[in-house]
TIBA-277291 format. One line per 10 residues: number of its first residue (from 1); their letters; for each residue x, y, z of C-alpha. Coordinates in steps of 0.2 Angstrom, whole numbers. Layout:
BEGIN
NUM	A	X:Y:Z  ...
REM end
This chain:
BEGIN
1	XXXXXXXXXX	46:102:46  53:117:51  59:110:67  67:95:58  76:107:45  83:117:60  87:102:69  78:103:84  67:91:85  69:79:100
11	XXXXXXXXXX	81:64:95  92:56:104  109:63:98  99:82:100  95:76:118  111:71:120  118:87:115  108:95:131  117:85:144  103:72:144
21	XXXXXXXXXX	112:55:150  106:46:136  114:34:122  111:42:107  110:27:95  94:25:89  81:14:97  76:8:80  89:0:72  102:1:89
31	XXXXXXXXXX	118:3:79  118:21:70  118:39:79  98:44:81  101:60:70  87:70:61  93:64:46  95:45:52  77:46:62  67:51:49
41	XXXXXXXXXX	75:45:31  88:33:33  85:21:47  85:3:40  69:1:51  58:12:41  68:8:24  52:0:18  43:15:18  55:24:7
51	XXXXXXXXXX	56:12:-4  38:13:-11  42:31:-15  48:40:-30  61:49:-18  71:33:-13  84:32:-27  86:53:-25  87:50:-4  101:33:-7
61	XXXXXXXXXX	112:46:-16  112:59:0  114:47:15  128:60:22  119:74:20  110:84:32  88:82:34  90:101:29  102:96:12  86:82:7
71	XXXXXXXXXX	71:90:11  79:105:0  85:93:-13  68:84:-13  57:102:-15  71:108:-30  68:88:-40  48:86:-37  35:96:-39  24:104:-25
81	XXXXXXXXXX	11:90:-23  26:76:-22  38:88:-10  19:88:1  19:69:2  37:70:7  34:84:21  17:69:28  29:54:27  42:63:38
91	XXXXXXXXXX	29:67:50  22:50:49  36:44:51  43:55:67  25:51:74  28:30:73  44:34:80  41:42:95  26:30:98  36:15:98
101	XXXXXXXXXX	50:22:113  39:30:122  21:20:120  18:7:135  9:-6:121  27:-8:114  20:-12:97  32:-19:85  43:-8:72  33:-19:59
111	XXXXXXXXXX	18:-14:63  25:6:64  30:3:44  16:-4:40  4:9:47  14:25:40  15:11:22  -6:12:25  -4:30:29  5:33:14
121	XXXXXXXXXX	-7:22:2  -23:29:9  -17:47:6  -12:42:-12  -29:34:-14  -40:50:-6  -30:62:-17  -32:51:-32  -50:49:-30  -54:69:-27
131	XXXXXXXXXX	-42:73:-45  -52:59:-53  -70:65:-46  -67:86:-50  -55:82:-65  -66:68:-74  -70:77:-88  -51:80:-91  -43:62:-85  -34:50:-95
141	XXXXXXXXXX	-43:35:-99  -27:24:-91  -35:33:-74  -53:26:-79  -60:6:-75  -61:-1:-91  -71:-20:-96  -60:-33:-101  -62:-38:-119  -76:-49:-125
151	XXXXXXXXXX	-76:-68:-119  -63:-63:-106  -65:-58:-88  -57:-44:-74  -51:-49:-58  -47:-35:-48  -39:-36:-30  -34:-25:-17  -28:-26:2  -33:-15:18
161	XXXXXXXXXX	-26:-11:32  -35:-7:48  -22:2:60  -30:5:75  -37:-12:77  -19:-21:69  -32:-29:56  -27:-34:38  -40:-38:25  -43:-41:5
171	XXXXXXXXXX	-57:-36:-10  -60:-45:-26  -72:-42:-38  -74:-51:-53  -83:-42:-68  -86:-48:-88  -84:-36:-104  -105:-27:-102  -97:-24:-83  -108:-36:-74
181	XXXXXXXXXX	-101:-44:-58  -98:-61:-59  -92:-63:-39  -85:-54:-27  -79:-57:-9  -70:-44:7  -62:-55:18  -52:-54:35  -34:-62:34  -21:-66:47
191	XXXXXXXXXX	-8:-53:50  5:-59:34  19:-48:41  18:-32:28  7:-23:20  17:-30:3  13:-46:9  -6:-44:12  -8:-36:-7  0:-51:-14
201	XXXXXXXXXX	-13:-62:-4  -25:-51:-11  -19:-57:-29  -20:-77:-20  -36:-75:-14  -43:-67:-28  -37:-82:-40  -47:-93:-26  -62:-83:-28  -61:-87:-48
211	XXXXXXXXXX	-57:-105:-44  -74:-105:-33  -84:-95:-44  -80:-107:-57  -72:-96:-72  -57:-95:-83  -51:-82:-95  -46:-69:-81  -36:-55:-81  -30:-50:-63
221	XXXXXXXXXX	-26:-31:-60  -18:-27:-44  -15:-8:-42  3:-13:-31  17:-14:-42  27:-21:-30  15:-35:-29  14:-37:-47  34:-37:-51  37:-51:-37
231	XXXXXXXXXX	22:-63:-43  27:-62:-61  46:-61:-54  46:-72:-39  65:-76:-41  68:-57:-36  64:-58:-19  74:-72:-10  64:-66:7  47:-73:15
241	XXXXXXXXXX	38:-63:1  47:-70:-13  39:-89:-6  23:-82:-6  23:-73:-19  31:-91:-31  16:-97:-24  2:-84:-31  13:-89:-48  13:-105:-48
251	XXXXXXXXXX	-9:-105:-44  -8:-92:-59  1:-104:-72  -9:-120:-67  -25:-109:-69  -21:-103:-87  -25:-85:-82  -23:-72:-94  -11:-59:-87  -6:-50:-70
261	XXXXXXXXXX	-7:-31:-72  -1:-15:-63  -17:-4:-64  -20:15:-58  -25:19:-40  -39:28:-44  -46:13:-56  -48:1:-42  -62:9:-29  -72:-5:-30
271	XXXXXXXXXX	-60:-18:-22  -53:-4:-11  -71:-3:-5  -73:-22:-3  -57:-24:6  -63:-10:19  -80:-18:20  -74:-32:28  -67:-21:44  -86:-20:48
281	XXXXXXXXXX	-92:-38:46  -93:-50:56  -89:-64:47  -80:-65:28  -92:-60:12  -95:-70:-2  -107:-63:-17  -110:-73:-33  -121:-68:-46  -138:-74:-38
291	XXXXXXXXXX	-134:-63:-22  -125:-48:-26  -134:-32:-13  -139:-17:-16  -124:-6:-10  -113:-19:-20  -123:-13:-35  -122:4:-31  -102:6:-30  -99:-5:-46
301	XXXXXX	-111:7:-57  -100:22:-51  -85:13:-57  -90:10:-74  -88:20:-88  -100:33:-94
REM end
C-alpha cells in the first residue's frame, strides 16, 4: 500500500518512466495508460470486482485522481475495517495482475476477477463468521438462521469457488419451521463464466433439489444480492447472466415458490459448507431425509438457534 500511494510500484507507465522500452498501455484492457490508479481501481478488466463493493460509487466519482487522492478519500469515508478490505482488494488485485503478464499458464483475466471476487467473498465470510462466533451474545437477530414460518419451507443456496484447481460448485439445503433438513445436496458445476453466474445456479439448482425432493411452499435465501436483484429482475441485465438468470425466474413462477431473499453472510454456513464439501468428493451429493450423515447433522445443529 505504501509503494502504491508513492507510486512506485512496477507498472508499466512507472517502468516506462525508467527508460524501459515498453508500451505503457495496460496489458489488461490494451487501451488506457497502466498507471497505479488505472492498474489497480479503474481498469475495465477488473470493474467487476469493484462493483460488489461499497467503494464503487465513491471510486466512479475520482476516476482522475491519483491512487494516493482514493485510497485517502476511501480511509476519510469508511471506517477502519472497510478502508482494511480496501487496502486486501488492491493487493489482490496487483497480485492477479502481475500473474496474468508474467505467469506462463496465461490464465484468462476472467478467471483473475473471479478469484480476487472469491477472495473477496471468503474474506467477508471468515470475518463474518469470527464477529458472529465472539460477538453471539450481542448480534442482531438479522445475522442469526431463523426457521421459516409454520407449513412453509427454507431453501438456502450458496456457490464456491475453488481457485487453485478453476472449480466452481453449489450447496442447498432444505429445512422445515422445528429446523429439520428436508434435503440437501453439494454439487460440482461447469465453469458458468463468473462467480455471479455460479450463485445464480446456485438459486437454479436449489429450485431442482426442491422439485426432486418433492416439496412446495419454499422460501429461497440466497445471501448474493446481486444474484437475488437479477432473478427477481431479469430485465436489468441484458448480458449472458440476465438469460440465465430469466431462466431461474421463470423455474420460480411455474413452481409457485414463496419468495427470493437476500440474507446475511454469516446466516448461511450451512450451504457455504455444502458448497465447499463438494471440492472433496468425488462424485455430486444428494441427502434426503432417510440418509442425511452425521457430519451433516452436526453443522445444521450449530446453525440453529439456541
Amino acid at each position: 500500500m505504501w509503494k502504491a500511494s508513492k507510486d512506485i510500484i512496477p507498472t508499466d507507465v512507472n517502468l516506462l518512466s525508467h527508460h524501459i522500452p515498453i508500451l505503457g498501455t495496460c496489458s489488461l484492457c490494451n487501451y488506457h495508460y497502466a498507471s497505479t490508479s488505472h492498474c489497480l481501481l479503474f481498469c475495465l478488466a477488473i470493474k467487476d470486482v469493484w462493483k460488489h463493493t461499497p467503494f464503487w460509487y465513491c471510486l466512479k466519482k475520482h476516476r482522475d485522481a491519483s491512487f494516493l487522492d482514493c485510497a485517502l478519500y476511501v480511509a476519510k469515508r469508511f471506517n477502519q475495517e472497510e478502508f482494511e478490505l480496501f487496502v486486501i482488494l488492491c493487493w489482490a488485485i496487483w497480485r492477479e495482475t502481475c500473474l496474468h503478464k508474467h505467469e506462463a499458464e496465461g490464465k484468462s483475466m476472467q478467471f483473475r476477477v473471479d478469484w480476487v471476487y472469491a477472495f473477496l467473498d471468503s474474506i467477508r465470510y471468515s470475518s463474518l463468521k469470527c464477529i458472529v462466533s465472539v460477538c453471539a451474545s450481542q448480534t442482531s437477530t438479522d445475522h442469526l438462521w431463523k426457521p421459516p414460518s409454520p407449513n412453509l419451507l427454507r431453501l438456502d443456496v450458496d456457490a464456491g469457488f475453488d481457485t487453485m484447481r478453476n472449480k466452481f460448485s453449489v450447496g442447498a439445503i432444505i429445512r422445515d419451521s422445528r429446523g429439520v433438513t428436508r434435503g440437501a445436496h453439494a454439487l460440482i458445476i461447469c465453469n458458468p463464466g463468473s462467480v455471479l453466474a455460479a450463485e445464480i445456479l446456485a438459486i437454479r439448482c436449489g429450485i431442482d433439489l426442491c422439485l426432486q425432493v418433492d416439496v412446495s411452499s419454499v422460501c429461497i435465501f440466497s445471501d448474493s444480492k446481486e444474484a437475488v436483484r437479477l432473478v427477481l429482475n431479469p430485465d436489468l441485465d441484458t448480458g449472458p447472466w440476465g438469460a440465465l438468470a430469466l431462466e431461474v425466474n421463470s423455474m420460480f413462477l411455474e413452481n409457485h415458490f414463496v419468495s427470493i431473499k437476500h440474507m446475511h453472510r454469516s446466516v448461511n454456513s450451512v450451504a457455504h459448507s455444502l458448497a465447499h464439501k463438494a471440492f472433496n468428493s468425488s462424485s455430486n451429493l444428494l441427502w434426503q431425509v432417510e440418509n442425511i450423515l452425521s457430519w451433516l447433522y452436526s453443522i445444521v445443529n450449530q446453525d440453529l438457534p439456541i
